[in-house]
LUMMISE-404817 format. One line per field, with one value per residue (C-alpha): residue number from 0; residue in three letters; x, y, z. Coordinates in steps of 0.05 Angstrom, whole numbers, m for minus. Layout:
BEGIN
dotor <- (NUM/...)
baba <- (ALA/...)
x <- (X/...)
y <- (Y/...)
z <- (Z/...)
//
This chain:
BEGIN
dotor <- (0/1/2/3/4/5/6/7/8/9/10/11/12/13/14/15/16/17/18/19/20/21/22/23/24/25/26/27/28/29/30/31/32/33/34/35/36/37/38/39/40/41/42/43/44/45/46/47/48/49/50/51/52/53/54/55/56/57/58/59/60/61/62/63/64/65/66/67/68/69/70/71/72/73/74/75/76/77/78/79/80/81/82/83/84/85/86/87/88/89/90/91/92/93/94/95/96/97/98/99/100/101/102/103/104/105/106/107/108/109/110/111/112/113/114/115/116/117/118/119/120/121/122/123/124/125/126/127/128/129/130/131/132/133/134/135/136/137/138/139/140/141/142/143/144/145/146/147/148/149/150/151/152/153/154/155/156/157/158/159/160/161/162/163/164/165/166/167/168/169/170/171/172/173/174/175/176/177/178/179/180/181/182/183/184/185/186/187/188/189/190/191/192/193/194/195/196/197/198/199/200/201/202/203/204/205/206/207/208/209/210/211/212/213/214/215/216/217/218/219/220/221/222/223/224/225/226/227/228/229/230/231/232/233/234/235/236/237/238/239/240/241/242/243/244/245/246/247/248/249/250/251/252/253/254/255/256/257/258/259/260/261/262/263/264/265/266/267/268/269/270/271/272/273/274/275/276/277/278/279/280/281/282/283/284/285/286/287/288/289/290/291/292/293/294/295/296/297/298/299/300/301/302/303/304/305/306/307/308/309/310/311/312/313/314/315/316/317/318/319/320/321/322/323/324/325/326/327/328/329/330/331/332/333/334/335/336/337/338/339/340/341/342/343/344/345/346/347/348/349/350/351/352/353/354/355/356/357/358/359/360/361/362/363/364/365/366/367/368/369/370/371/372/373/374/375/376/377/378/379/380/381/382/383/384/385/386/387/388/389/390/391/392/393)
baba <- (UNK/UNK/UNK/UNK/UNK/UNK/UNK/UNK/UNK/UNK/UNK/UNK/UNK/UNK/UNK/UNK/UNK/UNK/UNK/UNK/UNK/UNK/UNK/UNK/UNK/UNK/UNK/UNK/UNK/UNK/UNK/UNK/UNK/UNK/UNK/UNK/UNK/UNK/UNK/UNK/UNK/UNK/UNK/UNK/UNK/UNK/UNK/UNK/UNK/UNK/UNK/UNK/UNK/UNK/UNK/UNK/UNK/UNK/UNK/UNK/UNK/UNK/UNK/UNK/UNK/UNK/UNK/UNK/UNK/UNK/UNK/UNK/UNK/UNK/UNK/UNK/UNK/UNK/UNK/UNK/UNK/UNK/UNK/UNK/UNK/UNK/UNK/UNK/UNK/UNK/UNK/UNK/UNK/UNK/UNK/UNK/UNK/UNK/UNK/UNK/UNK/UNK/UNK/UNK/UNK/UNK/UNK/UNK/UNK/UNK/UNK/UNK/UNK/UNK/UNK/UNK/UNK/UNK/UNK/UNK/UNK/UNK/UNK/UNK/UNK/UNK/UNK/UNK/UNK/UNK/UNK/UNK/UNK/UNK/UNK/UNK/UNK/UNK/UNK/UNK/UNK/UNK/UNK/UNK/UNK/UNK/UNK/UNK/UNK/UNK/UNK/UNK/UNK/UNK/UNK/UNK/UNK/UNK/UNK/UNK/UNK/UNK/UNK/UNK/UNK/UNK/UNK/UNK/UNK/UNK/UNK/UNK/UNK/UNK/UNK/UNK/UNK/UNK/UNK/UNK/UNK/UNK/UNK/UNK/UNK/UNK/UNK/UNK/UNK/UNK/UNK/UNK/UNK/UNK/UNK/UNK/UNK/UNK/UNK/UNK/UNK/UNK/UNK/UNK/UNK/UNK/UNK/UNK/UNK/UNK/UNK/UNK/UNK/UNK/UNK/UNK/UNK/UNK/UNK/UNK/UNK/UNK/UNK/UNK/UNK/UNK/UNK/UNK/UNK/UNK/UNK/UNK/UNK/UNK/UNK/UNK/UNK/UNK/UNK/UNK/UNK/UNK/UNK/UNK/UNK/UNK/UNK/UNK/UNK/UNK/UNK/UNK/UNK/UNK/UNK/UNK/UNK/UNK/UNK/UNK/UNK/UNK/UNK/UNK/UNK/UNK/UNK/UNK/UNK/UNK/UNK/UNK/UNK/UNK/UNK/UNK/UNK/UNK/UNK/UNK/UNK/UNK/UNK/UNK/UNK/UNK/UNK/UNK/UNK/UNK/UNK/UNK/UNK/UNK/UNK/UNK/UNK/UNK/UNK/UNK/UNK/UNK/UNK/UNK/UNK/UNK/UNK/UNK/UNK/UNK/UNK/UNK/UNK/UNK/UNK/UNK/UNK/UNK/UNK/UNK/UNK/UNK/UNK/UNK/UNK/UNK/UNK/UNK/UNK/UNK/UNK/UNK/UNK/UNK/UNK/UNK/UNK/UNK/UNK/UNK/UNK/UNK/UNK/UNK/UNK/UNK/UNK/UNK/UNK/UNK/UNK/UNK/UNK/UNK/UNK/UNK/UNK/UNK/UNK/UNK/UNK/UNK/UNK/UNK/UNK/UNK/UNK/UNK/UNK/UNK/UNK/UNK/UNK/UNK/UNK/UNK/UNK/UNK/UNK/UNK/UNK/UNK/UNK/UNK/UNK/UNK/UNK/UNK/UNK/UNK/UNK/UNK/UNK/UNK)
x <- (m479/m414/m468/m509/m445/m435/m506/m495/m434/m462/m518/m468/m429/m484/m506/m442/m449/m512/m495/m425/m438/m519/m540/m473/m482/m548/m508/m469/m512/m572/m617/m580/m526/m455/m427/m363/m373/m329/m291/m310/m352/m367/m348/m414/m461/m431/m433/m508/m507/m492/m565/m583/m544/m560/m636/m642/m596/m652/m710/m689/m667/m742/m774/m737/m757/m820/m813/m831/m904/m945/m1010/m964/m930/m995/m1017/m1015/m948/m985/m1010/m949/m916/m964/m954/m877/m894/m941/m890/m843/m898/m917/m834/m826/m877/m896/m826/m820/m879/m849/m794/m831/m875/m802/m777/m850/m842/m767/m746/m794/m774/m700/m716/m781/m773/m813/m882/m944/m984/m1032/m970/m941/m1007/m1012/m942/m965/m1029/m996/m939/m997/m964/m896/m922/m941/m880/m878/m816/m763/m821/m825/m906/m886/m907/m897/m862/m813/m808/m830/m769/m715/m738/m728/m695/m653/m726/m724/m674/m728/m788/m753/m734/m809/m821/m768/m781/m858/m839/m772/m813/m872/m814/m780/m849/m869/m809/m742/m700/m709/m701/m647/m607/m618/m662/m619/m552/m567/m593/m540/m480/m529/m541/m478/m441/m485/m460/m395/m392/m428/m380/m445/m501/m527/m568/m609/m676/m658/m693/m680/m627/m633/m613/m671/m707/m730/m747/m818/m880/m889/m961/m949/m942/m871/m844/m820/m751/m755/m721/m768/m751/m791/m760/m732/m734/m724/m657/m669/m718/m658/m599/m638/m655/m585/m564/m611/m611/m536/m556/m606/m540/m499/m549/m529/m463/m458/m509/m459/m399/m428/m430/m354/m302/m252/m173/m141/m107/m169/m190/m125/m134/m209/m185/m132/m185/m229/m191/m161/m229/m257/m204/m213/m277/m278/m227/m264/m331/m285/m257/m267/m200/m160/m87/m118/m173/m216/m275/m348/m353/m293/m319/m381/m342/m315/m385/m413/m340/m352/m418/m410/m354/m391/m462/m410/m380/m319/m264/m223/m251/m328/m314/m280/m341/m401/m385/m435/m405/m422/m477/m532/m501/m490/m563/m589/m548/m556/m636/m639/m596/m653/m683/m625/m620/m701/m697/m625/m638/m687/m647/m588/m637/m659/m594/m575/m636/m618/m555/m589/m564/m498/m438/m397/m341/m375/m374/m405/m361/m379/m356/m405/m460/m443/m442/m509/m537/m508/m531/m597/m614/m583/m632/m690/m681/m673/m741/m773/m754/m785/m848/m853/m832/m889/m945/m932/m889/m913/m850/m847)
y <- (m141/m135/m157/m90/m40/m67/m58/16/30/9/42/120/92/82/159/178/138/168/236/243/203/180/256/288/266/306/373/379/445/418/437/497/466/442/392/351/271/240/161/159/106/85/12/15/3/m65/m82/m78/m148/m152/m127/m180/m239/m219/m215/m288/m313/m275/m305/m375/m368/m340/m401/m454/m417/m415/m496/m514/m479/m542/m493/m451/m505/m541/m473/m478/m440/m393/m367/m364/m329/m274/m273/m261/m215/m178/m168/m144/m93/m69/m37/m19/m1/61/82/66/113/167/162/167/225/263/244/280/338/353/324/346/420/394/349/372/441/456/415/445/423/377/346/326/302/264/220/216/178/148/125/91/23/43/78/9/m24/m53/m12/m66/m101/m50/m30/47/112/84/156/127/204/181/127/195/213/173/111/80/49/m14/m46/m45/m67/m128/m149/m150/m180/m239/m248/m270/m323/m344/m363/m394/m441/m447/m468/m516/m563/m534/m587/m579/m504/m493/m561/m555/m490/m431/m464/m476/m404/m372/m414/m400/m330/m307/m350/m316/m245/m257/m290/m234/m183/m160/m156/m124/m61/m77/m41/m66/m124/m187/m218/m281/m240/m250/m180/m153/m82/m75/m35/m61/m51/7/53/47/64/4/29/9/m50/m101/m159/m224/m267/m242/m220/m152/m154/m117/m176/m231/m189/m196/m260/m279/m251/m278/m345/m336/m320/m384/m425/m380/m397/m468/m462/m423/m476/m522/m491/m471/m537/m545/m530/m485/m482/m425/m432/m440/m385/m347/m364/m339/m272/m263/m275/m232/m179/m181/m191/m127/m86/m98/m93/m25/m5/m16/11/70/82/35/49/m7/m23/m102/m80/m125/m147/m154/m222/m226/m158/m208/m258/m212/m201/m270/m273/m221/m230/m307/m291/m233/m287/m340/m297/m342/m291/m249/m185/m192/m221/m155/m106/m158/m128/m105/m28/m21/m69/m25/35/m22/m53/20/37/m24/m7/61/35/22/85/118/90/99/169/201/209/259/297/304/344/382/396/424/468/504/509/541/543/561/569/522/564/561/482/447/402/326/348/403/366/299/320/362/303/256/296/311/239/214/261/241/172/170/219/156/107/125/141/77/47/82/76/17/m27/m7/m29/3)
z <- (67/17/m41/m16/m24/m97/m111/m91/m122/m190/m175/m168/m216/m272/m260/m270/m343/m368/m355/m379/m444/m449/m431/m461/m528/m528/m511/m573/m583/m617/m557/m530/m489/m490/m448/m455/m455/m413/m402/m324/m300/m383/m356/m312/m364/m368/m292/m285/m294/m219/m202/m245/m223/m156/m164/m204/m133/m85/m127/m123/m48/m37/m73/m24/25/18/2/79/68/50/38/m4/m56/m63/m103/m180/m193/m239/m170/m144/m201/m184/m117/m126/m185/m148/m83/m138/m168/m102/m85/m161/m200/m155/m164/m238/m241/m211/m253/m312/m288/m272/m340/m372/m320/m324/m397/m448/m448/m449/m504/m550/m530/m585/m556/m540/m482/m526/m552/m492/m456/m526/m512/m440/m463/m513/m466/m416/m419/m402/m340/m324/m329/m402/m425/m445/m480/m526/m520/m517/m563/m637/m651/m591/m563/m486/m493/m482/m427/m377/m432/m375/m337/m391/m339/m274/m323/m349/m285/m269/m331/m335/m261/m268/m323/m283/m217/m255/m287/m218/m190/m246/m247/m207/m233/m299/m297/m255/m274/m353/m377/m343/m354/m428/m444/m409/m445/m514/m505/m481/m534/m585/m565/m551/m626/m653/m619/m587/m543/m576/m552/m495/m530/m598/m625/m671/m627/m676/m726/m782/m798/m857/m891/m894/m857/m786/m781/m727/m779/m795/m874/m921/m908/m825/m802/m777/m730/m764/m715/m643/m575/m546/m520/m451/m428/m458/m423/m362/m369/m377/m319/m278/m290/m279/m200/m206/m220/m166/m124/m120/m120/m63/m20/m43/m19/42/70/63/117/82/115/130/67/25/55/41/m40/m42/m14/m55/m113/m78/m76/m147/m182/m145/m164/m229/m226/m190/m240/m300/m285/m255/m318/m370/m423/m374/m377/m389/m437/m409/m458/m438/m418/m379/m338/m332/m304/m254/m238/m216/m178/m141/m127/m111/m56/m29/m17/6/62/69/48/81/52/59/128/137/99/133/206/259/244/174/160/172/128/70/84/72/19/m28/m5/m40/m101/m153/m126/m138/m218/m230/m208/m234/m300/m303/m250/m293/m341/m287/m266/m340/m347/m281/m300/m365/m431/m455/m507/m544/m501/m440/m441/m378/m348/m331/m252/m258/m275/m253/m171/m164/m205/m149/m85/m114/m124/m58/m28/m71/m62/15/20/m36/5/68/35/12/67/107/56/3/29/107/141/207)
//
């Protein structure tokens, strides 16, 4: 359960992110409020990858295991795309929802405090496909308003997304996928960025880099920047990370069938132990002593991860112990809840606080714990809703 504490302490960490830079920018007085930006937990935006790497390693763990089901692999894997797509739907999609209706609720009159009730039913209408889960594709309000209010949602629809075409792939032809697709996109995209000295912005489009200035056809001047040729970069950056788990995901069945010495065993702690401190240190605070770049904090990621699914260490022997299990299982359980519905809390949390002074600056403590409690509380009352309707677990 080590993999489930990470998942949760990205999870905190990533509020911590969006409201003392993502939310903070907004309060430079423009709207009625001041707030200071702030360095902590800046490194977290780059550390998501570890919900990512860790979903691609659960997918392909749930398509061998399903393997054994003669009935089930004789199904066209279109079918069983859906099947795994729908599963995924079911514990999202009701949540994504909610997060959405929050972000109408709570962020307009932070945001477009200007709008009049037509206007705002107008960019909910308009907004119809987002509420069902096609953010990071980009089908959203062609004005782009309903994308501030609750932006930080492109992360859960791509996974739904990139999961559906992932599993399809998986069920078509495994080899090929796992032993030649996934390994080649991942060296290809993240050679690309790391080239580029980007990633570059995870809604932005035209990751191949050909665009042109012309009308889009959705109403967009001469003078807009048009991707000819591209991808949106939230479904790639999810991609990427994902088929990194698919590879993970073999390399820890591998090692899992060898007998590691005490010394071995020694070694993989130390490395442990020195990749999550880093780790932990740069999503803390990102300005490190080692200045780590992107890709090496990715690195760190599929480390950490990999020795935390492997369980031979010293240190997740030590967190994977019948004490703390449960508290990690439930933890890592309410993490997406926790990033689907903090966002729109933070704004809350502002307009109770009300609007103030360039003197009377909020500070990112001030904001950043009520934000935290409140959506601790949120998520735990979610998930046991959904646990007792949707998902029916008992």
């Amino acid at each position: 359960m080590a993999i489930e504490l990470w998942r949760f302490l990205i999870a905190f960490a990533i509020v911590g992110f969006h409201t003392g830079w993502i939310i903070a920018m907004s309060c430079d007085g423009s709207l009625g409020y001041w707030m200071e930006s702030s360095n902590w937990f800046f490194g977290s935006s780059e550390v998501l990858l570890i919900f990512t790497v860790t979903a691609g390693y659960f997918m392909v763990a749930h398509f061998n295991k399903r393997k054994s089901d003669g009935v089930y692999m004789a199904r066209s894997a279109s079918s069983r795309a859906w099947d795994y797509t729908w599963a995924r739907i079911k514990s999202l999609l009701p949540v994504l929802i909610l997060g959405y209706a929050l972000g109408v609720i709570i962020s307009t009159g932070f945001f477009y405090q200007d709008y009049t009730v037509q206007q705002v039913l107008a960019m909910v209408v308009n907004s119809v496909w987002e509420f069902l889960g096609f953010h990071a594709a980009g089908f959203r309000s062609t004005g782009n308003q309903f994308f501030n209010l609750n932006g930080t949602l492109w992360f859960i629809s791509a996974m739904i997304i990139v999961g559906y075409f992932m599993y399809w792939a998986l069920c078509k032809n495994e080899d090929v996928f796992c032993g030649f697709v996934a390994p080649l996109t991942f060296v290809f995209l993240g050679g690309w960025w790391c080239f580029s000295g980007t990633r570059a912005a995870q809604t932005a489009w035209s990751t191949l880099g050909l665009q042109t200035a012309s009308t889009n056809g959705m109403g967009g001047s001469a003078g807009d920047t048009t991707a000819m040729l591209g991808f949106n970069n939230g479904l790639l950056y999810v991609m990427l990370g994902m088929m990194g788990g698919c590879m993970v995901y073999y390399l820890v069945k591998k090692a899992s069938e060898v007998t590691f010495s005490g010394a071995a065993k020694a070694a993989l702690t130390l490395l442990n132990i020195v990749c999550s401190v880093l780790l932990l240190w740069y999503t803390v605070y990102q300005p490190t002593y080692f200045m780590l770049d992107r890709w090496t904090v990715a690195l760190l990621c599929i480390v950490v991860i990999t020795l935390s699914l492997l369980n031979k260490d010293g240190l997740t022997a030590a967190l994977n112990n019948n004490v703390t299990n449960k508290l990690f299982a439930y933890l890592g359980g309410i993490s997406l809840y926790i990033y689907m519905l903090h966002y729109p809390v933070a704004i809350l949390v502002l307009r109770v606080m009300g609007k103030n002074t360039e003197a009377t600056t909020y500070s990112f403590w001030s904001v950043f714990v009520p934000t935290v409690v409140i959506t601790m509380v949120l998520s735990v009352i979610t998930k046991f809703a959904m646990e007792k309707t949707i998902l029916k677990k008992k």
